[in-house]
C-alpha positions in Angstrom: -1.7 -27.2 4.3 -1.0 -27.6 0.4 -1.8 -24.7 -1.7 -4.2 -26.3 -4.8 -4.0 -23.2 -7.0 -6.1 -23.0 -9.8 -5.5 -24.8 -13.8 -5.1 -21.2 -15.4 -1.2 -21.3 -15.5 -0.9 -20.2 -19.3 1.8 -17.0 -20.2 4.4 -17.8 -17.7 7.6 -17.7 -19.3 9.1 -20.5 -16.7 5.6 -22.8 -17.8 4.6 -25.6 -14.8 5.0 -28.5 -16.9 8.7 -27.9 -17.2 9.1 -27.4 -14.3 7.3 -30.4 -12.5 8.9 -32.6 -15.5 12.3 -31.3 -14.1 11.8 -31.8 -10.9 10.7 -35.8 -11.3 13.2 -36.3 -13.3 16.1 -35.0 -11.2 18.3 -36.7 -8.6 18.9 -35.4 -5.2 22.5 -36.0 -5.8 23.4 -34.4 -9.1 27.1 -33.5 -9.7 27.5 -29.8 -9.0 29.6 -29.4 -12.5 26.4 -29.7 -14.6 25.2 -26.9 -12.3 25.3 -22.7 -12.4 27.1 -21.5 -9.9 25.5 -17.8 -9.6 22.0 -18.2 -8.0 20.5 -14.9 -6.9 18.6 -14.9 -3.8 15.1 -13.6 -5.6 14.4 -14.6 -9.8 10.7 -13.1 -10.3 9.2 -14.5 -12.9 8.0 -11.8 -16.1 4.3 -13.2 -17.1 4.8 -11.4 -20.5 2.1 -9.4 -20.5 3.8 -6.4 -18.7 4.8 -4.5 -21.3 1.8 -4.7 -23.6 -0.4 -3.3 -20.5 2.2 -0.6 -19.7 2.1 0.5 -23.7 -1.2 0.8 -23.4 -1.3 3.5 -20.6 1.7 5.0 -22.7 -0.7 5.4 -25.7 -4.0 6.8 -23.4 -1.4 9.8 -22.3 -3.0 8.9 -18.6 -0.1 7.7 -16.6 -1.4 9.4 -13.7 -2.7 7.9 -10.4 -6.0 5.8 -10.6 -6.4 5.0 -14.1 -7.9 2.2 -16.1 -4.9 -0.5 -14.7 -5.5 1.2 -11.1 -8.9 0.1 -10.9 -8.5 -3.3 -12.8 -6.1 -4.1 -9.7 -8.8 -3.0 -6.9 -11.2 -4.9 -8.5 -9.1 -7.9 -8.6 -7.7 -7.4 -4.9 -11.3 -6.9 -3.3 -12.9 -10.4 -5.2 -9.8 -12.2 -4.6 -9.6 -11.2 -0.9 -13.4 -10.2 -0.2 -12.6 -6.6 1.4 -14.9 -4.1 1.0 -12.6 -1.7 -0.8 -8.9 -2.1 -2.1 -7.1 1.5 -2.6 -3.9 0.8 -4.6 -1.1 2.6 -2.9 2.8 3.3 -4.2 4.1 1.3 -1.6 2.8 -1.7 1.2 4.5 1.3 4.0 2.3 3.6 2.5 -0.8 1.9 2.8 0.5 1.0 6.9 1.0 5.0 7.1 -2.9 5.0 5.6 -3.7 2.3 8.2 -2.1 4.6 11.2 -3.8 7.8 9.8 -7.4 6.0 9.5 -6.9 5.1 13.2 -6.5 8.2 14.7 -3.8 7.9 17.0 -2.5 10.1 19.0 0.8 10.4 20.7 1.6 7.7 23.3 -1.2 5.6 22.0 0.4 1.8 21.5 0.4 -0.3 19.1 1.1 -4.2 19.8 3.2 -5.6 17.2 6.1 -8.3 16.3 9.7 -7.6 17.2 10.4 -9.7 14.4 9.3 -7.6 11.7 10.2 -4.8 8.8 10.5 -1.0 10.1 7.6 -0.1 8.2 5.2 -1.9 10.1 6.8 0.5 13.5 8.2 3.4 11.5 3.8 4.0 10.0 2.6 4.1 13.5 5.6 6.3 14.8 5.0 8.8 12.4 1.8 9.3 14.2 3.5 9.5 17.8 2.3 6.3 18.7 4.5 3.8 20.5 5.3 0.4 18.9 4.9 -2.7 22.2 7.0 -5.3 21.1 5.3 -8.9 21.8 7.4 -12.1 21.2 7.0 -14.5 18.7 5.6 -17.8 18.3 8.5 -20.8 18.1 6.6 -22.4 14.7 5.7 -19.9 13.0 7.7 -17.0 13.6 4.3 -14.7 13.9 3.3 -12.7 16.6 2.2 -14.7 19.3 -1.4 -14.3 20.0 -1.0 -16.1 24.0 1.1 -12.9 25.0 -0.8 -10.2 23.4 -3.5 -9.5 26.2 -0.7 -8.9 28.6 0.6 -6.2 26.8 -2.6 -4.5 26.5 -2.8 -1.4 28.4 -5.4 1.9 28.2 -3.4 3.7 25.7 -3.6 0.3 23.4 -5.5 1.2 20.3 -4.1 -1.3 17.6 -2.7 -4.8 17.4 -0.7 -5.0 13.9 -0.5 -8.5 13.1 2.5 -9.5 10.2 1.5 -12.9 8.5 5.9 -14.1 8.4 6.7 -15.8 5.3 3.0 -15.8 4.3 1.9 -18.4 7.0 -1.3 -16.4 8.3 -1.4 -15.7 12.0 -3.9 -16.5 14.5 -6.4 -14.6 13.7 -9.2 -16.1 15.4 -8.4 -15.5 18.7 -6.1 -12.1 18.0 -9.7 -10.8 16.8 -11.4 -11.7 19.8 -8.8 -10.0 21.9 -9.3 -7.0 19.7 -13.1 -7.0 20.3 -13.0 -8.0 23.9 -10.8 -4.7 24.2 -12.1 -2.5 21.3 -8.8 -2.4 19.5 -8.6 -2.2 15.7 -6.7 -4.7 13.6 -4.2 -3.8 11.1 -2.8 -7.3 9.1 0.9 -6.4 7.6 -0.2 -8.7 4.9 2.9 -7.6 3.1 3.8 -11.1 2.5 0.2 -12.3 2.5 -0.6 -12.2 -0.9 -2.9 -15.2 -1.9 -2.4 -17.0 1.5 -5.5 -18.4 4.0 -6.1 -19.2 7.4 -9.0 -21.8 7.8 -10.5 -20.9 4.1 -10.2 -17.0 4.1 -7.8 -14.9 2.5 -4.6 -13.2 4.0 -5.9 -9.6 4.1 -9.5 -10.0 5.1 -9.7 -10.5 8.4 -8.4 -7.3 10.6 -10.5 -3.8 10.0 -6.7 -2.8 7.5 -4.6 -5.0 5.6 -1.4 -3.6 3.8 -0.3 -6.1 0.9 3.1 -5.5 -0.9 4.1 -6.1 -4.5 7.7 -5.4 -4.0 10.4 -6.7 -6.3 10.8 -9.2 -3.6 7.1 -10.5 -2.9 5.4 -13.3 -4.6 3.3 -10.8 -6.9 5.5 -7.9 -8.0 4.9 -4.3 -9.6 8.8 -3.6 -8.8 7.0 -1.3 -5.7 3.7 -1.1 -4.5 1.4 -1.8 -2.3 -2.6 -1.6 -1.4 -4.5 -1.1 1.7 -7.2 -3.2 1.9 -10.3 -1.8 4.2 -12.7 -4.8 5.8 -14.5 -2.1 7.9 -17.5 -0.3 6.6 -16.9 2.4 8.9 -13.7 3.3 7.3 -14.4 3.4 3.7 -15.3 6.9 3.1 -12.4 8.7 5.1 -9.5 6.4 3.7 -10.1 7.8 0.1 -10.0 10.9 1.4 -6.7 10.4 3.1 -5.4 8.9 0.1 -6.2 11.9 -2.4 -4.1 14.6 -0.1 -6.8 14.7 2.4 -10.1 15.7 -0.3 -13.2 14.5 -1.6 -11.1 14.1 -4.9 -12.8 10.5 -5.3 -16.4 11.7 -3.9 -16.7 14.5 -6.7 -15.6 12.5 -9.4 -18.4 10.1 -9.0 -20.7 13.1 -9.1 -21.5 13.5 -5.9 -20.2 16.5 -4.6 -19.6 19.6 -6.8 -16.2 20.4 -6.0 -13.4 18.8 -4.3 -11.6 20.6 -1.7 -9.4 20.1 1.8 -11.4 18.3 4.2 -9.3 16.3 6.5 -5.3 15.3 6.7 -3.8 13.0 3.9 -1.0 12.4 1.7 -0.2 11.6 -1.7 -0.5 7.6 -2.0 -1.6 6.8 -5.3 0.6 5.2 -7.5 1.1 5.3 -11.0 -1.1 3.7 -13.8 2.0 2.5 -15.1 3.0 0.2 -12.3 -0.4 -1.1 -12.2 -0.4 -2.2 -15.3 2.8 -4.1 -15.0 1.0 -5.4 -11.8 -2.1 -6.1 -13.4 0.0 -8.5 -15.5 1.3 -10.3 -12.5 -1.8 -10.9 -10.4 -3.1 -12.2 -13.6 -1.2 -15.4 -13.5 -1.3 -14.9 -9.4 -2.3 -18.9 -9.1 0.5 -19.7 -11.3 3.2 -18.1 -9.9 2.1 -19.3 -6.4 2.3 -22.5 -7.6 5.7 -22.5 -9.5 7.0 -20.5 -6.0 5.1 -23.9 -4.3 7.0 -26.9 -6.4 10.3 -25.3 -4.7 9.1 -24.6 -1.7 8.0 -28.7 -1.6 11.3 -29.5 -3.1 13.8 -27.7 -0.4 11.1 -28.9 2.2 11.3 -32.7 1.5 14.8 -32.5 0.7 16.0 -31.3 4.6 13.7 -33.6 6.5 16.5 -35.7 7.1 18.8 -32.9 8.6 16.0 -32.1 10.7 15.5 -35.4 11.4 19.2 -36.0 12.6 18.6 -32.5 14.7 20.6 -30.3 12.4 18.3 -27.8 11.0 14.5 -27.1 11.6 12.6 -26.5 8.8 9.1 -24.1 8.6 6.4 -25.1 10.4 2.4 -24.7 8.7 -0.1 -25.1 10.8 -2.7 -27.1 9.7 -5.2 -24.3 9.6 -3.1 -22.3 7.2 -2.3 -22.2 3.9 0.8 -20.5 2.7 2.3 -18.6 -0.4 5.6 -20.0 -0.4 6.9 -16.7 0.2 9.9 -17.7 1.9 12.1 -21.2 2.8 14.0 -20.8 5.8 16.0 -23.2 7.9 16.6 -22.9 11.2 20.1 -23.8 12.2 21.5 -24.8 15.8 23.2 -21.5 16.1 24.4 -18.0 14.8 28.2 -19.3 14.0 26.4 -22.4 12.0 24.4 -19.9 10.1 27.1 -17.6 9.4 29.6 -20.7 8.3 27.0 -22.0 6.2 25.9 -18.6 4.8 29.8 -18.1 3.6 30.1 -21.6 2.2 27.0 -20.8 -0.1 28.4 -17.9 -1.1 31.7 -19.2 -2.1 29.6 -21.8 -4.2 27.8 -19.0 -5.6 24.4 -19.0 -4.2 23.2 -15.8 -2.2 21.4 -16.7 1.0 20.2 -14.2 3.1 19.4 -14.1 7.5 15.8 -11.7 8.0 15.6 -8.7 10.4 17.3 -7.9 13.3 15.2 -7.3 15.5 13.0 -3.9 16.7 13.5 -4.0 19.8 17.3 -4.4 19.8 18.0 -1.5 17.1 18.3 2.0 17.9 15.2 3.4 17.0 13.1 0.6 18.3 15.0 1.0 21.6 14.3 5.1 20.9 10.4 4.9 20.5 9.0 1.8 21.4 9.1 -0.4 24.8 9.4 -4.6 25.2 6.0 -6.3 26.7 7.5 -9.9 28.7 11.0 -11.6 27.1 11.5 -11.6 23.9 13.8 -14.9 24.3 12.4 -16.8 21.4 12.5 -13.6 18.9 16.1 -13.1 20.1 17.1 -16.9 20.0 15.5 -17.6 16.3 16.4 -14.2 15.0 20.5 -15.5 15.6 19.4 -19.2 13.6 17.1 -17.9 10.6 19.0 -18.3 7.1 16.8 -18.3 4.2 17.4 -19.7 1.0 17.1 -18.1 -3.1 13.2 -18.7 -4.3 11.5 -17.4 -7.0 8.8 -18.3 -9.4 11.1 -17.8 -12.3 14.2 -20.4 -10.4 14.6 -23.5 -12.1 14.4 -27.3 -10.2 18.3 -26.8 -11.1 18.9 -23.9 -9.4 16.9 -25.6 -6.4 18.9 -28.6 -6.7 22.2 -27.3 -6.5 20.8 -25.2 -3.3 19.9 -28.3 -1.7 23.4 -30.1 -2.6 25.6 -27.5 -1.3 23.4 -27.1 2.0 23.7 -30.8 2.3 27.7 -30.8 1.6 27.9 -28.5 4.7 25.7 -29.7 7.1 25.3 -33.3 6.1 
């Protein structure tokens, strides 16, 4: 499904019009001298705002954890996503190890998840002695694939931990009904979610946890940072207390308790005021720098359907109940020497591409703490093929152009 963001695009320094102007004005087949040849794989794009926010925690002398910015974010986060609290965290891992604490695991307890996936969203549950079941993926959408799950469901289950790949939501829908059917808590690793849907509701809102990231290499970007998003009622109290070093920090600032003290376990998760205010900034102009991510997404994407056509690549599948971010373009190539040949080539033309994780259960510590539920033969085969190429709200239909010229000069 199309993303339709909203008409608010105003500060961004690389503006929409220019950017759409370029790209209808620009043939496919432009000659690669008129071209940069040094494309980075990731160009965020600066709103312009960021600094004026950040001088303004500068000149309050209250840089510390949830300030003014801090709670301009949560606000933001819980009407754009429609949880019932957002705690801003220094890191999208740190709101996972908040999403692990909050559901009381103890050791050998499992926790279904994605091979295909960052160590944070294992490494959070770990910590807390649980073990990570490693479920295949789905062959369209890279996520975890909800027709295997109940399989892997044993007594020591507790958690499925969903991750939304490329910000192309899972199914929820029926991975919630699983979870209910078996009383199992939901934890969305939304940590490329940010602003995506499935069938009309936001990336974030649907499990009992989400964890959103704002990375340097996310769509919305505080450089790090993350947020833990809490959709169930029942949670609410004890994840500020987790968050504040296990007190009532939060509960006697609002008056209503006379004195904070040590009441259960917890960390230090808050992050500064300063990074929220350079976030603030950025989820600001969150439509507009979906969008500009969106008109290069489109662009690669209509450029390689004839290499898929002719069999050579496979480009992202959406399903039509989900609407992405444009977090990520991948192609799919016909095999691991292909990817590596054409990952070289783009480098000797001076464009960094990238392949995406190697798999949990093949590395050492996934082999170390967690266990494989069925074959794994589609994350292992896709894993080998995946190469994905620069994006960025602040790249230029140029930029994307000569991507698409030199991918086409090697595999066309």
């Amino acid at each position: 499904m199309v993303y339709t963001p909203s008409d608010s695009c105003t500060d961004g320094s690389n503006s929409l019009a220019s950017l759409t102007d370029l790209q209808s004005s620009l043939p496919l087949s432009t000659s690669a001298a008129n071209f940069p040849l040094n494309i980075p794989f990731n160009n965020p794009l600066i709103t312009g705002r960021e600094l004026e926010y950040m001088r303004q925690v500068l000149v309050s002398k209250r840089t510390s954890g949830d300030g003014v910015f801090t709670k301009q974010c949560q606000t933001w986060l819980t009407q754009q996503i429609g949880s019932k609290m957002a705690l801003m965290t220094h890191s999208c891992t740190a709101a996972l190890e908040m999403a692990a604490l909050l559901a009381d695991l103890q050791p050998g307890d499992e926790v279904i998840m994605p091979s295909y996936t960052f160590v944070s969203t294992a490494n959070a549950f770990v910590l807390r002695g649980a073990v990570p079941v490693f479920v295949d993926i789905r062959p369209d959408t890279l996520n975890l694939d909800e027709a295997q799950v109940e399989a892997a469901i044993t007594p020591r289950t507790k958690v499925i931990a969903p991750v939304h790949y490329a910000g192309v939501s899972c199914e929820m829908d029926s991975l919630m009904a699983i979870a209910h059917q078996h009383r199992l808590l939901v934890v969305e690793d939304a940590a490329q979610g940010i602003l995506a849907h499935y069938k009309n509701r936001p990336v974030g809102s649907m499990g009992h946890l989400a964890a959103f990231s704002f990375h340097e290499t996310k769509n919305i970007i505080s450089g790090e940072g993350g947020a833990l998003m809490i959709n169930d009622s029942a949670l609410l109290e004890r994840a500020e207390i987790i968050r504040e070093k296990g007190t009532n920090r939060s509960q006697f600032f609002r008056g209503e308790v006379d004195k904070y003290t040590w009441v259960d376990i917890g960390s230090s998760y808050l992050p500064s005021d300063i990074l929220c205010a350079f976030l603030l900034a950025q989820l600001e102009q969150g439509d507009c720098i979906i969008q500009q991510r969106m008109e290069i997404w489109n662009y690669y994407h209509q450029a390689f359907a004839a290499l898929e056509q002719q069999g050579t690549v496979r480009r992202p599948i959406i399903p039509t109940d989900c609407q992405h971010n444009a977090h990520i373009y991948y192609l799919l190539t016909e095999s691991l020497e292909v990817r590596t040949a054409l990952m070289t080539y783009l480098k000797q033309q001076g464009i960094q591409s990238t392949f995406h994780y190697v798999p949990l259960h093949s590395a050492p510590a996934g082999l170390k703490y967690g266990r494989v539920a069925g074959q794994l033969a589609v994350t292992d085969d896709l894993s080998n093929r995946l190469v994905r190429l620069p994006l960025g709200a602040a790249m230029t239909m140029s930029e994307a152009a000569r991507v698409v010229e030199a991918v086409l000069e090697f595999l066309g």
